[in-house]
C-alpha positions as CSV (number, residue, x, y, z in Angstrom):
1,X,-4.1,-4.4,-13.0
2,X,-4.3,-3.2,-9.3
3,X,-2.4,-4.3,-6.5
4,X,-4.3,-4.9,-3.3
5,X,-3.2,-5.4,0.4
6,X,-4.6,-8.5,2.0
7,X,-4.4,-9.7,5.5
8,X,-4.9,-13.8,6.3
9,X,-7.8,-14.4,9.0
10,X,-5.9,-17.5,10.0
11,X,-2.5,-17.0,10.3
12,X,-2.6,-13.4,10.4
13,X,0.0,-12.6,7.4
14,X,-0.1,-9.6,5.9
15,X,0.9,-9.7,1.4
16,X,0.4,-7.7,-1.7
17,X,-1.0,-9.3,-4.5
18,X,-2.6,-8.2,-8.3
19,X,-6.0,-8.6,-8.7
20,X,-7.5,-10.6,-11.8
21,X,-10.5,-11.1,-10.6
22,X,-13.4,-10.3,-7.7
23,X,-12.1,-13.3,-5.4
24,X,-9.5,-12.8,-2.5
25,X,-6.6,-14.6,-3.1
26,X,-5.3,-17.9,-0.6
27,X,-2.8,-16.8,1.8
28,X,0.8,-17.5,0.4
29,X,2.0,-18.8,3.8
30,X,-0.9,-21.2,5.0
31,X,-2.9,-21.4,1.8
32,X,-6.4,-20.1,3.9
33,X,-8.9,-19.1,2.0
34,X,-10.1,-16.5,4.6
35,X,-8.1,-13.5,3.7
36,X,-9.5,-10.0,3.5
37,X,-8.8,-6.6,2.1
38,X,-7.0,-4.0,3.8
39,X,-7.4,-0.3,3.3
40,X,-4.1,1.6,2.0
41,X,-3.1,4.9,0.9
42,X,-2.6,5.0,-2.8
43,X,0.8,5.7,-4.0
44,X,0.9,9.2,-6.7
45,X,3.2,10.1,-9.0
46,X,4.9,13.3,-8.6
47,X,6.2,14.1,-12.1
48,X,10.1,14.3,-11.0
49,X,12.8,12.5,-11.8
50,X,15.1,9.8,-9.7
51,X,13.7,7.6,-6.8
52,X,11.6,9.5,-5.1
53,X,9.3,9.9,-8.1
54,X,6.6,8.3,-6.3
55,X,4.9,9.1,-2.7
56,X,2.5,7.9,-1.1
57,X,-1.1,10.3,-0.3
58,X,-1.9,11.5,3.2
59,X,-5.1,13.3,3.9
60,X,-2.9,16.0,5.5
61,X,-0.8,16.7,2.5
62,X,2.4,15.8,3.6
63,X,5.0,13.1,2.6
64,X,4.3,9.8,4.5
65,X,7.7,9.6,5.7
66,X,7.9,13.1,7.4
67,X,7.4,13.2,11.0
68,X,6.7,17.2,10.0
69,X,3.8,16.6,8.1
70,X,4.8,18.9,5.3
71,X,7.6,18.5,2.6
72,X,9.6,21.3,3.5
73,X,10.2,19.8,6.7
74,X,12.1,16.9,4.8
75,X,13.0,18.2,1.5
76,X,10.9,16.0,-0.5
């Protein structure tokens, strides 16, 4: 099951939340019904072993935590 980012229209609360079905889900602060979507970057697995197993994508290549914008900046 996915896991989407929402964002609530009334009280502005951003929350993750897993996806059953086509409907948005109610804010978990104020309960609104007007919450929408938000675009994020997909996370990818990268096949090694301990925490840093997963990363997320950048259209640039490089680890999302790098200021370098390429892995050999920070080792990853």
């Amino acid at each position: 099951m996915p896991i989407y980012e929402y964002v609530c229209e009334k009280c502005k609360r951003e929350f993750e939340e897993i996806v059953f079905d086509k409907g948005n889900p109610s804010c978990p602060d104020c309960s609104s019904g007007k919450t929408r979507r938000l675009i994020s970057l997909p996370a990818r697995y990268s096949g090694g072993s301990g925490d840093d197993d997963y990363a997320q994508s950048t259209s640039s290549g490089g680890c999302a935590g790098c200021s370098g914008g390429n892995c050999a900046n920070c080792g990853h």
